[in-house]
N, CA and C atoms as an extended XYZ file, in Angstrom:
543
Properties=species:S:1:pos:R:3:atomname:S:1:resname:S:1:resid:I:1 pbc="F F F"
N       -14.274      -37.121      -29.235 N   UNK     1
C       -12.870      -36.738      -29.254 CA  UNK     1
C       -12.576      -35.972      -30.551 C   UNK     1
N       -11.815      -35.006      -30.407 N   UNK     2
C       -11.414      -34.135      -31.758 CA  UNK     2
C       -10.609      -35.230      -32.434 C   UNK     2
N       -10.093      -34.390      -33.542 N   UNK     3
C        -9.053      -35.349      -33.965 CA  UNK     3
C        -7.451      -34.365      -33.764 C   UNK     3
N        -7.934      -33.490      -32.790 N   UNK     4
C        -5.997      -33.114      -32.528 CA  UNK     4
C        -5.995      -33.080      -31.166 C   UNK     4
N        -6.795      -33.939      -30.560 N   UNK     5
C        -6.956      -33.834      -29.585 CA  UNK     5
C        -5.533      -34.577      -28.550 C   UNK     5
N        -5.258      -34.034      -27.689 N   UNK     6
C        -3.965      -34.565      -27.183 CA  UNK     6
C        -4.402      -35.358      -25.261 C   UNK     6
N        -4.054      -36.989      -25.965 N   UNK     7
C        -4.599      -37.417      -24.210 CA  UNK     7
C        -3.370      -37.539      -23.190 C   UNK     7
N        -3.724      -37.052      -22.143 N   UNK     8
C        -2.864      -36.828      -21.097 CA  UNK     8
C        -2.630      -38.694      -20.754 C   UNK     8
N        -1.465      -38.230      -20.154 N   UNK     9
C        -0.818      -40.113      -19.733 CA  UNK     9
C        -0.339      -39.773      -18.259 C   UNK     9
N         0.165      -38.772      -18.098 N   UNK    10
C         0.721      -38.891      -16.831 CA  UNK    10
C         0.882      -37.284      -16.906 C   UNK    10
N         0.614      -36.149      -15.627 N   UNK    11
C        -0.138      -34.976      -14.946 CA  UNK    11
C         0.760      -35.015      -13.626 C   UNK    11
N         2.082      -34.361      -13.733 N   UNK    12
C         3.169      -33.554      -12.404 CA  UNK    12
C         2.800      -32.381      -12.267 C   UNK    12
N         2.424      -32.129      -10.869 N   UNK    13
C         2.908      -30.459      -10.187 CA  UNK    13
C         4.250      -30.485      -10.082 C   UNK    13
N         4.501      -29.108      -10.544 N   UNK    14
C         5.777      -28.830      -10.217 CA  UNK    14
C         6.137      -27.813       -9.322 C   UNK    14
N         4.624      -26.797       -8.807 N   UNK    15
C         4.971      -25.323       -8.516 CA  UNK    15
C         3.598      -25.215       -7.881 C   UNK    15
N         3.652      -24.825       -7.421 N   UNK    16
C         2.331      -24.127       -6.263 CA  UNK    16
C         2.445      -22.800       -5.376 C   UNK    16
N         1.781      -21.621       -6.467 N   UNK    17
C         2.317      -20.432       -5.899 CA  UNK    17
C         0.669      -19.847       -5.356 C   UNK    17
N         1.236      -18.325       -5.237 N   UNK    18
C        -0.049      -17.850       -4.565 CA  UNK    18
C        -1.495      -17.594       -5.372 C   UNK    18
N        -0.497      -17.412       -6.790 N   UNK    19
C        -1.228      -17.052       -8.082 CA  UNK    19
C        -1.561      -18.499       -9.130 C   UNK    19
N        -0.314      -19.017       -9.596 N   UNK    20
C        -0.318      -19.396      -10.427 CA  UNK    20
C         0.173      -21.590       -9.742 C   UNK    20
N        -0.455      -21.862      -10.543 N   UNK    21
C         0.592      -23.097      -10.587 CA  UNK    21
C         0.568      -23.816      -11.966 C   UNK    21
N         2.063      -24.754      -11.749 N   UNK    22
C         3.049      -24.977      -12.891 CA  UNK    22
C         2.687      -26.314      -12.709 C   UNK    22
N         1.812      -27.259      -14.033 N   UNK    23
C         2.238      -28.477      -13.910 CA  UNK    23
C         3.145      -29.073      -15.679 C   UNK    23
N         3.371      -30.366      -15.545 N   UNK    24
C         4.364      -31.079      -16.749 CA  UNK    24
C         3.131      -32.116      -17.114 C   UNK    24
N         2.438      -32.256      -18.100 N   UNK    25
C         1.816      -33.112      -18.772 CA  UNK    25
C         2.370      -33.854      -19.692 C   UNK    25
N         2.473      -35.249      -19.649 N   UNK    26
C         2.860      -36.148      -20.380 CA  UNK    26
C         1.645      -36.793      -21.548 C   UNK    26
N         1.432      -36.409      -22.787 N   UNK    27
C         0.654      -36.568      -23.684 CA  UNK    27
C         0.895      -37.250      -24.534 C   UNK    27
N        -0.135      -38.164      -25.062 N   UNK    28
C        -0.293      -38.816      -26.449 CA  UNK    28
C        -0.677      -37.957      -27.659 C   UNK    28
N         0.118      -37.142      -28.613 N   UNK    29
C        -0.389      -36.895      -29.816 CA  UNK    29
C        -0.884      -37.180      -30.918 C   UNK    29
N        -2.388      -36.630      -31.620 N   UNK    30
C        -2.860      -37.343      -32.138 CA  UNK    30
C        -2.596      -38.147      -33.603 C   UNK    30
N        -0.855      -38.240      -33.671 N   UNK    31
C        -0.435      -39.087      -34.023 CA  UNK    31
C         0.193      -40.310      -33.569 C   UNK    31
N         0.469      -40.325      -32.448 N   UNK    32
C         0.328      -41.337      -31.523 CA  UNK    32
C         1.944      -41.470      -30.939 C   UNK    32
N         2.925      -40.532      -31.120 N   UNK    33
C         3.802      -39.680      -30.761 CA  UNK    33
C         3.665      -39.256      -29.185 C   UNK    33
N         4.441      -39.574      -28.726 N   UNK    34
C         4.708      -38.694      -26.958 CA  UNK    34
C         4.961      -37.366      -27.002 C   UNK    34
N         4.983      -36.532      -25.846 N   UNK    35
C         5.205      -35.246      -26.036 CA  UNK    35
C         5.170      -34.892      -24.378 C   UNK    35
N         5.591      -33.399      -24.277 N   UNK    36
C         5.414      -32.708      -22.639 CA  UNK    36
C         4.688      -31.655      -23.216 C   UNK    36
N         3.640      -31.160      -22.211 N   UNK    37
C         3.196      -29.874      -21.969 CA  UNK    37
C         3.332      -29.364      -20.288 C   UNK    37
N         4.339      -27.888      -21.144 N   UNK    38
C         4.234      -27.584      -19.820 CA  UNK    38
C         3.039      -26.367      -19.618 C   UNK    38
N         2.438      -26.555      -18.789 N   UNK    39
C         1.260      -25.846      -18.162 CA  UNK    39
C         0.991      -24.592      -17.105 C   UNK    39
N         0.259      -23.730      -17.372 N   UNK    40
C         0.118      -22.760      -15.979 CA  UNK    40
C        -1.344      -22.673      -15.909 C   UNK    40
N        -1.728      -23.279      -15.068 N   UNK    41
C        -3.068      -23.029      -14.126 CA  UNK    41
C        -3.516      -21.680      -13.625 C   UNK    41
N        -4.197      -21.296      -13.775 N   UNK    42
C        -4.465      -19.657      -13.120 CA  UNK    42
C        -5.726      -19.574      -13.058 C   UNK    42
N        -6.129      -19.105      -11.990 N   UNK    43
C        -7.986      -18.941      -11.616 CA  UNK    43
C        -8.887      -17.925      -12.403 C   UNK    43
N        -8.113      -16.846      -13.239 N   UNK    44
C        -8.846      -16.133      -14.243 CA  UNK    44
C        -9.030      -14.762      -13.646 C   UNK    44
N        -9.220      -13.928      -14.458 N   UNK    45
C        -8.862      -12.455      -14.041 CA  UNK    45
C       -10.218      -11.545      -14.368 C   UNK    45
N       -10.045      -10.539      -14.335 N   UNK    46
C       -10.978       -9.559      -14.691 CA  UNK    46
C       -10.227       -7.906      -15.141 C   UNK    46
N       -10.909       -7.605      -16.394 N   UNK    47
C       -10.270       -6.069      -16.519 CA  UNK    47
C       -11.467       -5.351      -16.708 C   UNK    47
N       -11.186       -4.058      -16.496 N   UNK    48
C       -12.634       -2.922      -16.675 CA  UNK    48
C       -12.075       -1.976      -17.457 C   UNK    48
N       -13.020       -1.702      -18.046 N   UNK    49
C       -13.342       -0.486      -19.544 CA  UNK    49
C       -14.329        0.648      -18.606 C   UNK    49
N       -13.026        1.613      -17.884 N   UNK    50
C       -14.135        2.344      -17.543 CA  UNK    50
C       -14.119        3.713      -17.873 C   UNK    50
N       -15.072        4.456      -18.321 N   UNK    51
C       -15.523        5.580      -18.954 CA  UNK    51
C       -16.388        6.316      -17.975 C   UNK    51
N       -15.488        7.310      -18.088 N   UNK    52
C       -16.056        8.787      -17.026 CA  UNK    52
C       -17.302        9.730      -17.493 C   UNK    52
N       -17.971       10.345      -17.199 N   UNK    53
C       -19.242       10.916      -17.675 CA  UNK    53
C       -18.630       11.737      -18.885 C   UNK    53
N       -17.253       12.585      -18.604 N   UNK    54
C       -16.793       13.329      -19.345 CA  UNK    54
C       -16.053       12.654      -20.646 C   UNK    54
N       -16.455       11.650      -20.487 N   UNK    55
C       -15.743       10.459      -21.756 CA  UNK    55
C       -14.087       10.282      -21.860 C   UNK    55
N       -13.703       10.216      -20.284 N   UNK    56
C       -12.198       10.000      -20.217 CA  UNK    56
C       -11.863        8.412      -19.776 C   UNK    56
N       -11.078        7.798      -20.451 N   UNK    57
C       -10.389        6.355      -19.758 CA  UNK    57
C        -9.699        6.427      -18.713 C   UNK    57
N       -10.367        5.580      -17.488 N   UNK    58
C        -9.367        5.469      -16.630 CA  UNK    58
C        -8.448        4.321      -16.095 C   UNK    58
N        -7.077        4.918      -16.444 N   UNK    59
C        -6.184        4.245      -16.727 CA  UNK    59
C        -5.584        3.894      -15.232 C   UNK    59
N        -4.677        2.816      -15.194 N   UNK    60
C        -3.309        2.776      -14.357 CA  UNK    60
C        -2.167        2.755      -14.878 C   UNK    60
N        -1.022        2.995      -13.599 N   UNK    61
C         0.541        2.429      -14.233 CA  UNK    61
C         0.528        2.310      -12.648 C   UNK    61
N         1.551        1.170      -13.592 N   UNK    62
C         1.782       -0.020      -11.712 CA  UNK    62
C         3.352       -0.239      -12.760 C   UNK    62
N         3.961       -0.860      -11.836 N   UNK    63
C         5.056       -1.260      -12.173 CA  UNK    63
C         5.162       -2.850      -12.474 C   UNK    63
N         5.674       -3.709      -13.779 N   UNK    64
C         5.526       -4.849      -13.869 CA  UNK    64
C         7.133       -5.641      -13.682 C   UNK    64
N         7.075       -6.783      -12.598 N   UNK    65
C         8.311       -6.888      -12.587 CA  UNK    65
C         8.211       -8.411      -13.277 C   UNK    65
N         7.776       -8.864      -14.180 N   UNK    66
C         8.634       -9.492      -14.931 CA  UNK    66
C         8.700       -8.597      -16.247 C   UNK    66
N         8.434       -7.506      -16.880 N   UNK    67
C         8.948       -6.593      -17.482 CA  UNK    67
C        10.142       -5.717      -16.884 C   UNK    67
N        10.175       -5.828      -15.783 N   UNK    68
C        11.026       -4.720      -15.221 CA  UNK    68
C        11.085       -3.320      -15.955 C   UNK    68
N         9.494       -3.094      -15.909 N   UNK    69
C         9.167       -1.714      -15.928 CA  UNK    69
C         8.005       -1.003      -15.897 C   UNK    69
N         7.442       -0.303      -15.428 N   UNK    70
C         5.820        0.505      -15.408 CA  UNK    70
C         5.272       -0.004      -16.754 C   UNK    70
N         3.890        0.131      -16.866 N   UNK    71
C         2.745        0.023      -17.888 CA  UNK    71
C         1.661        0.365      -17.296 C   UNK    71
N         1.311        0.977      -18.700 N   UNK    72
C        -0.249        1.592      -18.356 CA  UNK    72
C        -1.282        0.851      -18.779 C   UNK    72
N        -2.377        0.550      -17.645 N   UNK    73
C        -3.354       -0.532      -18.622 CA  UNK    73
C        -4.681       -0.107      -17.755 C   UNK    73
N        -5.741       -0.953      -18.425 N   UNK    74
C        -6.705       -0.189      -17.555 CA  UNK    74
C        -7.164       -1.309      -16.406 C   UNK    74
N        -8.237       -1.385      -15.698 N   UNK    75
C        -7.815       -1.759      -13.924 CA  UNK    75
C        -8.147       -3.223      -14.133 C   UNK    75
N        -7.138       -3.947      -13.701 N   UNK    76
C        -7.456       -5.434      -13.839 CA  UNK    76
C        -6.914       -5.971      -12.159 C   UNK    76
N        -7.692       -7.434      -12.014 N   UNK    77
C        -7.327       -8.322      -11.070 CA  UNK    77
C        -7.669       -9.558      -10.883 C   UNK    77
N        -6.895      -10.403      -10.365 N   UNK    78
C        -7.878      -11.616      -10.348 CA  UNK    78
C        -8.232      -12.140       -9.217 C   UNK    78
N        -9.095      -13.353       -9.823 N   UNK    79
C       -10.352      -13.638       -9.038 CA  UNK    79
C       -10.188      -14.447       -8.197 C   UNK    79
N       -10.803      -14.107       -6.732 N   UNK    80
C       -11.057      -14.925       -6.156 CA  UNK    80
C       -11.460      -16.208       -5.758 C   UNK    80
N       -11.440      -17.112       -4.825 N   UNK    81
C       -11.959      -18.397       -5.461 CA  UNK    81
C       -13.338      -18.398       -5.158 C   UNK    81
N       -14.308      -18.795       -6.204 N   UNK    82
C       -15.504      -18.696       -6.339 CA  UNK    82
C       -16.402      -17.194       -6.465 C   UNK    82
N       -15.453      -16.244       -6.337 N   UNK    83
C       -15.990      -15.127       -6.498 CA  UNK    83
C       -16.550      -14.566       -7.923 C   UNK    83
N       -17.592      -14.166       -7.947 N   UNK    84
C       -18.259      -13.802       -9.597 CA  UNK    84
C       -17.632      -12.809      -10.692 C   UNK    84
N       -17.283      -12.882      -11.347 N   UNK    85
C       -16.426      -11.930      -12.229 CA  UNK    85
C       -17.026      -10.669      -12.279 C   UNK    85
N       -18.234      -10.120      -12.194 N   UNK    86
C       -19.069       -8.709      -11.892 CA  UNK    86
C       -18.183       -8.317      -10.819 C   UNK    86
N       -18.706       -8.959       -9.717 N   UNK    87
C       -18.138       -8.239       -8.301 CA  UNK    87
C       -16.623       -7.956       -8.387 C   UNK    87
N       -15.724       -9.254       -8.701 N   UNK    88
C       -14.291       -9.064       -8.676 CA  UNK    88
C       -13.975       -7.603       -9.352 C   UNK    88
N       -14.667       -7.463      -10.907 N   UNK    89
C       -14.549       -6.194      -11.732 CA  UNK    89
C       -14.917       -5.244      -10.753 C   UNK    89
N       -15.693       -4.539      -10.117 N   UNK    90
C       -16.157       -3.685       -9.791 CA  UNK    90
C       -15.413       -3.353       -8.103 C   UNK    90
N       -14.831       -4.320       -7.570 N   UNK    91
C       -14.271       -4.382       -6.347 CA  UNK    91
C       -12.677       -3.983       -6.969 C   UNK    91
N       -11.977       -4.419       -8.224 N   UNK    92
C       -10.930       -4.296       -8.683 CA  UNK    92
C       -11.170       -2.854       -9.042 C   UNK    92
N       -11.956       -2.079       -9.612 N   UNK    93
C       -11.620       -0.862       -9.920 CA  UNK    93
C       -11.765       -0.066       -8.976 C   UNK    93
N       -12.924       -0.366       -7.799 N   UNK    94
C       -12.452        0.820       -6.680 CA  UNK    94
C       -11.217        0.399       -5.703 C   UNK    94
N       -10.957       -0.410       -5.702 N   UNK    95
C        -9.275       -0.482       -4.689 CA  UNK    95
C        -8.645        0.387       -6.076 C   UNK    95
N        -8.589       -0.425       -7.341 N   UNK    96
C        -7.107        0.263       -7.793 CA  UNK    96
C        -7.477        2.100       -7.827 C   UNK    96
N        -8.662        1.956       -8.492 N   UNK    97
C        -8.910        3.582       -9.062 CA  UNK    97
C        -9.996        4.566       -8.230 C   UNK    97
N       -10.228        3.968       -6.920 N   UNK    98
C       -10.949        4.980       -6.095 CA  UNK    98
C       -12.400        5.315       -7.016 C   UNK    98
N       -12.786        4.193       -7.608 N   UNK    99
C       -13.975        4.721       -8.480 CA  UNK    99
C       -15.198        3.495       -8.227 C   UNK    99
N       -16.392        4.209       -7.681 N   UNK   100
C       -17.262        2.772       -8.159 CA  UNK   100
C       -18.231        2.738       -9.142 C   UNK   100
N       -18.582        1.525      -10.187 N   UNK   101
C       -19.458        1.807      -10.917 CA  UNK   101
C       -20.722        1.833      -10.567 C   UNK   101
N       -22.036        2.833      -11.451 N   UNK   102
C       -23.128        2.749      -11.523 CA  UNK   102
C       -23.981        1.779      -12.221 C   UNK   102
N       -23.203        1.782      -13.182 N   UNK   103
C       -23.226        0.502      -14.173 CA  UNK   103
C       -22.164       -0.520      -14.339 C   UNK   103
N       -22.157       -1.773      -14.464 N   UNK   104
C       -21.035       -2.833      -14.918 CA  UNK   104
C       -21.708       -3.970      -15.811 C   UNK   104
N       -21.186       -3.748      -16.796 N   UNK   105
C       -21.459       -4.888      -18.106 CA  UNK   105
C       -20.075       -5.936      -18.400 C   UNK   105
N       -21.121       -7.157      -18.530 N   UNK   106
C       -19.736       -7.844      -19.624 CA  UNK   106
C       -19.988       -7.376      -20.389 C   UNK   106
N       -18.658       -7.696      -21.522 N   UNK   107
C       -18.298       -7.556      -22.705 CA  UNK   107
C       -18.120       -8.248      -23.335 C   UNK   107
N       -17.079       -9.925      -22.821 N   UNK   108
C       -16.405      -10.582      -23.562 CA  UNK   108
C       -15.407      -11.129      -22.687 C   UNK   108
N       -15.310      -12.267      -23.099 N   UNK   109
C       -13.876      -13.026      -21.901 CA  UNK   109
C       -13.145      -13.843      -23.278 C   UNK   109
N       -12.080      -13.783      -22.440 N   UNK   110
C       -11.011      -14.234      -23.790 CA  UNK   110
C        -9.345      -15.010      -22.739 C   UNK   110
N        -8.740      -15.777      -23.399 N   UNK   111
C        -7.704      -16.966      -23.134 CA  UNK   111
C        -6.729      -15.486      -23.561 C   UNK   111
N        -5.850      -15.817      -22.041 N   UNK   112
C        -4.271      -14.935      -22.725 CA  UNK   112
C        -3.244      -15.560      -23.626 C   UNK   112
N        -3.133      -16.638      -23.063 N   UNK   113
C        -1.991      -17.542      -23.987 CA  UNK   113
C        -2.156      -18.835      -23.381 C   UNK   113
N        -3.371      -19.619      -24.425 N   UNK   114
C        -4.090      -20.564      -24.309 CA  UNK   114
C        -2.806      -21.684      -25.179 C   UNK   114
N        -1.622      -21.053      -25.723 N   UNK   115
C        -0.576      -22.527      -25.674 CA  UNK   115
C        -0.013      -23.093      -24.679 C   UNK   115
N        -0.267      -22.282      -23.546 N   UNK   116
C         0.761      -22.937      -22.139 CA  UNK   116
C        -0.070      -22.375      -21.050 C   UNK   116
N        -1.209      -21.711      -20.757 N   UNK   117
C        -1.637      -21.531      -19.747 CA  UNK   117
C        -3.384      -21.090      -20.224 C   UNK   117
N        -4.174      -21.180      -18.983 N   UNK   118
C        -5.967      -21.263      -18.934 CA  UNK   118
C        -6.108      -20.206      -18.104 C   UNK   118
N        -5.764      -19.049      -18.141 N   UNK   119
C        -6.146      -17.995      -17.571 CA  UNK   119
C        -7.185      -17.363      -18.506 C   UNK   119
N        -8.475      -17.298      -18.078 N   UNK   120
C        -9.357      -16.650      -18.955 CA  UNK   120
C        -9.532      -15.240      -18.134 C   UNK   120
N        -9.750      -14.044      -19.444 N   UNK   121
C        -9.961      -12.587      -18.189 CA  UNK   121
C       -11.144      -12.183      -19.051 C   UNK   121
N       -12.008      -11.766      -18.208 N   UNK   122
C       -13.836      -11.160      -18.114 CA  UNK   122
C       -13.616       -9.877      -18.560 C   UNK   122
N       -14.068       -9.369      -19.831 N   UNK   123
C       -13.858       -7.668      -19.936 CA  UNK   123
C       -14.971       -7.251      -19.167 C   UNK   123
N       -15.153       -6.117      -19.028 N   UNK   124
C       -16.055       -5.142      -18.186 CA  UNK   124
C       -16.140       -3.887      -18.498 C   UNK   124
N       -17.230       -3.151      -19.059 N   UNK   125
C       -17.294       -2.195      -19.132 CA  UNK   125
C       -18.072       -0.963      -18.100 C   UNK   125
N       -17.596       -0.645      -17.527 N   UNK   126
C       -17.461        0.105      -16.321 CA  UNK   126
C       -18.524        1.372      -16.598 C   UNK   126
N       -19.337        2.207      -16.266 N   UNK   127
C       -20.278        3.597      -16.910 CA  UNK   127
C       -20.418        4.141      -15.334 C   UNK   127
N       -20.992        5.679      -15.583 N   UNK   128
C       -21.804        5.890      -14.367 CA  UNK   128
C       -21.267        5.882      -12.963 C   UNK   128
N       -19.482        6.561      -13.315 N   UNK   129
C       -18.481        6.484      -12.234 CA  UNK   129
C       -18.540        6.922      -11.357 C   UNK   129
N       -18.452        7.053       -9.843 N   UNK   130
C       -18.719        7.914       -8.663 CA  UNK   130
C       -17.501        7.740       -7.990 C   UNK   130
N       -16.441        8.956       -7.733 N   UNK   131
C       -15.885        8.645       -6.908 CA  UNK   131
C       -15.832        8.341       -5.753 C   UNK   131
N       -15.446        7.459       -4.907 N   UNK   132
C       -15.631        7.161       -3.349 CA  UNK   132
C       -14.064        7.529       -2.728 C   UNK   132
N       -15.149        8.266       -1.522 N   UNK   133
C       -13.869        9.206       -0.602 CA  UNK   133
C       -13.424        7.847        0.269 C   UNK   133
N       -12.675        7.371        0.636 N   UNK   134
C       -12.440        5.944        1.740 CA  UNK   134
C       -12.759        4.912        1.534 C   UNK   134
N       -12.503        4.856       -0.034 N   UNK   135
C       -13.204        2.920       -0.569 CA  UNK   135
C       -12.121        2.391       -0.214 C   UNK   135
N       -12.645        0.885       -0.931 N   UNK   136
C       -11.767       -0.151       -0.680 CA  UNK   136
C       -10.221        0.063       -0.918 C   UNK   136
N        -9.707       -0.378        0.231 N   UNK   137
C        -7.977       -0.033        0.173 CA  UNK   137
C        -7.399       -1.191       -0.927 C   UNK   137
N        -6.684       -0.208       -1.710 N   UNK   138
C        -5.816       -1.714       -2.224 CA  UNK   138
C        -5.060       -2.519       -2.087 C   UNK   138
N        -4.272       -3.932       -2.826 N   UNK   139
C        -3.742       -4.865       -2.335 CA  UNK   139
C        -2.490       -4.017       -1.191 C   UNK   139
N        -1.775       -4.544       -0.084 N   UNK   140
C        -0.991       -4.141       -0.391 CA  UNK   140
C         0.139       -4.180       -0.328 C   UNK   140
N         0.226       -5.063       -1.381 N   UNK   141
C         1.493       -5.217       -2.326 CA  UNK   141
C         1.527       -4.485       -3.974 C   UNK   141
N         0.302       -3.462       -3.774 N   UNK   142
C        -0.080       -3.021       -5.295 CA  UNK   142
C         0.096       -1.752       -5.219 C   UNK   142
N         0.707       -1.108       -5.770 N   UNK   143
C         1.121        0.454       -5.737 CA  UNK   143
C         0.928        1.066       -7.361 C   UNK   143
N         0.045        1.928       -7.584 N   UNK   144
C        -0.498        2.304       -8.605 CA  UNK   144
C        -0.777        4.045       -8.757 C   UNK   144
N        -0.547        4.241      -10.037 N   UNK   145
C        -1.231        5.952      -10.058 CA  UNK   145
C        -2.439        5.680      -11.096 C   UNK   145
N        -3.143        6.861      -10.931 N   UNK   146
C        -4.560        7.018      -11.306 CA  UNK   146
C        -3.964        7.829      -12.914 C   UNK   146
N        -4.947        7.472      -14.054 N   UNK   147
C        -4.970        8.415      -14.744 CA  UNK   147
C        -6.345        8.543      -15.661 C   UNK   147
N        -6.208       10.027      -15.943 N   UNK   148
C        -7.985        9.737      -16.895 CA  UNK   148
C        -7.441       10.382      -17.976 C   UNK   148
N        -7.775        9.781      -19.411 N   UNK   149
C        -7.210       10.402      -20.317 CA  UNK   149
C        -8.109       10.340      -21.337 C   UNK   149
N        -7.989       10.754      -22.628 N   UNK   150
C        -9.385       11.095      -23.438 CA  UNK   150
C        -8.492        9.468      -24.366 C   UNK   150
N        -9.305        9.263      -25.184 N   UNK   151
C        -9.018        7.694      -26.085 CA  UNK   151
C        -7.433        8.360      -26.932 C   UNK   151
N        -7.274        9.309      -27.881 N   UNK   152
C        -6.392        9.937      -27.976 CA  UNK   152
C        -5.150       10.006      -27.423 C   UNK   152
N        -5.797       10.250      -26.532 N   UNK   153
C        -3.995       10.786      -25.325 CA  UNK   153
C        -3.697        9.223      -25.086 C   UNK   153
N        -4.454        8.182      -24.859 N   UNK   154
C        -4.496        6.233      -24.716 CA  UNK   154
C        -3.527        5.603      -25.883 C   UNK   154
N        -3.852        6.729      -27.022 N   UNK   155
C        -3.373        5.849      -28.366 CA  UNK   155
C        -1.974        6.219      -28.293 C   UNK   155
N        -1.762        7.821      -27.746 N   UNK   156
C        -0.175        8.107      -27.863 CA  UNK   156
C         0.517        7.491      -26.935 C   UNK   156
N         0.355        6.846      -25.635 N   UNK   157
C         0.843        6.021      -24.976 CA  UNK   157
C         0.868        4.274      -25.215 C   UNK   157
N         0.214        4.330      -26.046 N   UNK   158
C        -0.051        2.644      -26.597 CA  UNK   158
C         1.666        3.359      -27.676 C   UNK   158
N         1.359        4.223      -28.692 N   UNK   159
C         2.348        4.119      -29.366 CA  UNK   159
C         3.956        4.234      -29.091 C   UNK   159
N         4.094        5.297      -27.294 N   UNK   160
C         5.253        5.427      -26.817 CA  UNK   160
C         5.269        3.900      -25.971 C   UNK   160
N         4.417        2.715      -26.632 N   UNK   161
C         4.557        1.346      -25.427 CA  UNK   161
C         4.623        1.817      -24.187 C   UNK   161
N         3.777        2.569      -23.668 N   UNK   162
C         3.632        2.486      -22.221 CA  UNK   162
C         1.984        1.993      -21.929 C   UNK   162
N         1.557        1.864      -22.900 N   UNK   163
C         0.142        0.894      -22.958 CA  UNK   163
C         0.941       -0.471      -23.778 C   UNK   163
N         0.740       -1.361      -23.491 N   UNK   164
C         1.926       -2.511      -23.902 CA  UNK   164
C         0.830       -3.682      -23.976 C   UNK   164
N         0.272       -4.255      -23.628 N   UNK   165
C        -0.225       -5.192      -23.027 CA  UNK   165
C        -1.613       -5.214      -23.378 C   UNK   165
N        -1.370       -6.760      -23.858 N   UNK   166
C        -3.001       -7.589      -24.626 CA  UNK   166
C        -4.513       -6.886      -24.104 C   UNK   166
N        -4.885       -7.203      -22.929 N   UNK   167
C        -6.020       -6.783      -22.369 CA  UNK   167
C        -6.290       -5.131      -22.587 C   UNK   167
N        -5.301       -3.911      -22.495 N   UNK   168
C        -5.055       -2.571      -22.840 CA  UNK   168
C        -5.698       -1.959      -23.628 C   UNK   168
N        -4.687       -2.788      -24.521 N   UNK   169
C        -4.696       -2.684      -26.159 CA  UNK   169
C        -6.101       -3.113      -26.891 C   UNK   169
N        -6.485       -4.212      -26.362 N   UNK   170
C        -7.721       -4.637      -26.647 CA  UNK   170
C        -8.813       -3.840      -26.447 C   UNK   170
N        -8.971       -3.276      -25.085 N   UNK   171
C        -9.768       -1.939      -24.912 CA  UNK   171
C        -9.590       -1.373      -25.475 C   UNK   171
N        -8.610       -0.794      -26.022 N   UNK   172
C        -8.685        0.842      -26.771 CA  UNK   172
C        -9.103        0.315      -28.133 C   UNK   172
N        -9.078       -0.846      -28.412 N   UNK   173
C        -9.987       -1.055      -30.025 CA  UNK   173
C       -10.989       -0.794      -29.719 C   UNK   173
N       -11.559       -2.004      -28.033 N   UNK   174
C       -13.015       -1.701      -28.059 CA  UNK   174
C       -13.700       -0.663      -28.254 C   UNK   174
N       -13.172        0.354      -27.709 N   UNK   175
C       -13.531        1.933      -27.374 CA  UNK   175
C       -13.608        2.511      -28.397 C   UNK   175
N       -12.631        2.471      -29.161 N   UNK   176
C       -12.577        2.947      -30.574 CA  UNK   176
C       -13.534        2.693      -31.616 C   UNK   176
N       -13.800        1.565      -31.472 N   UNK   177
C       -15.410        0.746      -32.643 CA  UNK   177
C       -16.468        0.778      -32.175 C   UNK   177
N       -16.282        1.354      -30.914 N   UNK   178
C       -17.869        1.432      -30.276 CA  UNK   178
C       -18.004        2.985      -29.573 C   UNK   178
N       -17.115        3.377      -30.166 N   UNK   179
C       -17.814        4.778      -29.904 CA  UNK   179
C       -17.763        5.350      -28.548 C   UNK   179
N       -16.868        4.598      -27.646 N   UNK   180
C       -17.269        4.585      -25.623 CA  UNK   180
C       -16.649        6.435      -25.396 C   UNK   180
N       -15.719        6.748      -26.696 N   UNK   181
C       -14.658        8.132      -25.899 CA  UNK   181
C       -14.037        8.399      -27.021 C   UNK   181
């Protein structure tokens, strides 16, 4: 046992959605203090870092409605149940971006906001792009535009916040320190 370790006493659902669910944890702190955590369960995601022969990022903008507004990020989705985070990556970028890879690497998986929720997302770096004429259709409830842009043209949209968002943003460092564009 750590020593900040916090033991659960009593574990409510509150919410059971398609995506996500909401439970209320009743905890002992490891001062011996009561407490609630409230919780979001989520099966874990996947985003791709993908780079065109011509060394362009390809981006999306989808519209986010608990922002209530577009963002540009690059192609993410999540995972199926039991499905492998490779495949999900590589099935997520040809629905969203009509692209399949030649290559697909991890990178790195990382907690979004590991104070209230366990959604872990799989980076992916995407190479060796081919477009496909009649791939996989996307969700559809997912309505998206395509964009390819050089790392540059990425940074001026990170700075007008229309690149907004953790996983994005995180790519365009990656890209940036490693030389991808």
């Amino acid at each position: 046992m750590h020593k900040f370790e916090e033991k659960t006493m009593k574990s409510e659902s509150i919410f059971s959605g398609k995506v996500i669910q909401v439970r209320v944890d009743e905890v002992v702190l490891p001062d011996g203090k009561h407490s609630k955590r409230e919780l979001i369960k989520h099966p874990g995601a996947v985003c791709v870092i993908a780079i065109t022969d011509e060394k362009k990022i390809i981006l999306v903008e989808q519209y986010r409605k608990a922002l209530e507004r577009p963002l540009v990020e690059v192609p993410a989705g999540k995972l199926e149940p039991g499905e492998e985070p490779s495949l999900c990556a590589a099935r997520e970028l040809e629905e969203e971006t009509g692209y399949r890879p030649g290559s697909i690497q991890p990178i790195q998986s990382f907690y979004t906001s590991p104070g209230f929720a366990d959604e872990l997302v799989h980076v992916f770096l995407a190479e060796q792009l081919q477009k496909v004429e009649g791939g996989l259709a996307a969700d559809e409830d997912e309505f998206v535009d395509l964009l390819e842009v050089t790392l540059e043209e990425a940074e001026e949209l990170a700075k007008k916040e229309r690149i907004f968002d953790a996983k994005t943003l995180w790519a365009l460092q990656y890209i940036r320190l490693n030389g991808l564009a």
